[in-house]
N, C-alpha and C positions, 0 to 999 in steps of 0.2 A: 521311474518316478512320474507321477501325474503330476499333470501341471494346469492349474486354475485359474482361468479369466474372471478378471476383476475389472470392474467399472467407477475409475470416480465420479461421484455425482456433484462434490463440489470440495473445491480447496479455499484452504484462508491462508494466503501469502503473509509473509511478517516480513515488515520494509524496514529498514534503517532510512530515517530522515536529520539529516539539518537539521529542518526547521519545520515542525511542530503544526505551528499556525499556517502559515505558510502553505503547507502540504495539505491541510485539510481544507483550506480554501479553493485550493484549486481542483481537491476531488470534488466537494459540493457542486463548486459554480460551475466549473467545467463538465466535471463529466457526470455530475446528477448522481454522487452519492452522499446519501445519509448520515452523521452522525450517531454510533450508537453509544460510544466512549469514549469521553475523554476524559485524559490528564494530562500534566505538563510533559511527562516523556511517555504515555501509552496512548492510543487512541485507537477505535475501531470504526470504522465506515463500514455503509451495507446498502446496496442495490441490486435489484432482481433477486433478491435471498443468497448474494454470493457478499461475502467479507472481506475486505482487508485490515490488517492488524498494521498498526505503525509504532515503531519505538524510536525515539530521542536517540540517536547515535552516542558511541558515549566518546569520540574525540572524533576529529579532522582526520585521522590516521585510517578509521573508520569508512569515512564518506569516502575517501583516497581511493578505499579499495573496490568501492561499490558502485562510484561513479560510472558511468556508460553501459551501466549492465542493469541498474533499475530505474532510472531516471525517466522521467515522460519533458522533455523539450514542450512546453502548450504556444508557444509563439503562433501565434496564427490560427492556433485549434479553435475548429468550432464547433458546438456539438448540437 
């Protein structure tokens, strides 16, 4: 079997968020990314030509399970 190296050259993460607003403020302010879409549960940001996708969580059950594993803590971040 041959086997083929591949290179990514760029991924677009899909987050589960809370909170919508919230989440997009703090990619802006924070960490200097763009708005390229929004809507009340989709959004996309974009900086240096890399993306992220966000969707509205669709319950608590949700965030439950995703907490500590996609979260950014900004307390103190400065960028």
């Amino acid at each position: 079997m041959m086997t083929m190296n591949y290179t990514a050259k760029k991924i677009s993460p899909m987050l589960a968020v809370a909170d919508m607003e919230e989440t997009l403020a703090f990619y802006h302010d924070i960490l200097g990314f763009t708005p390229r879409m929004k809507f009340a549960e989709y959004a996309i940001v974009e900086r240096d030509g890399q993306t992220i996708h966000f969707m509205k969580a669709a319950s608590e059950e949700v965030m439950r399970c995703v907490r500590g594993h996609t979260e950014i803590l900004h307390r103190g971040f400065q960028h």
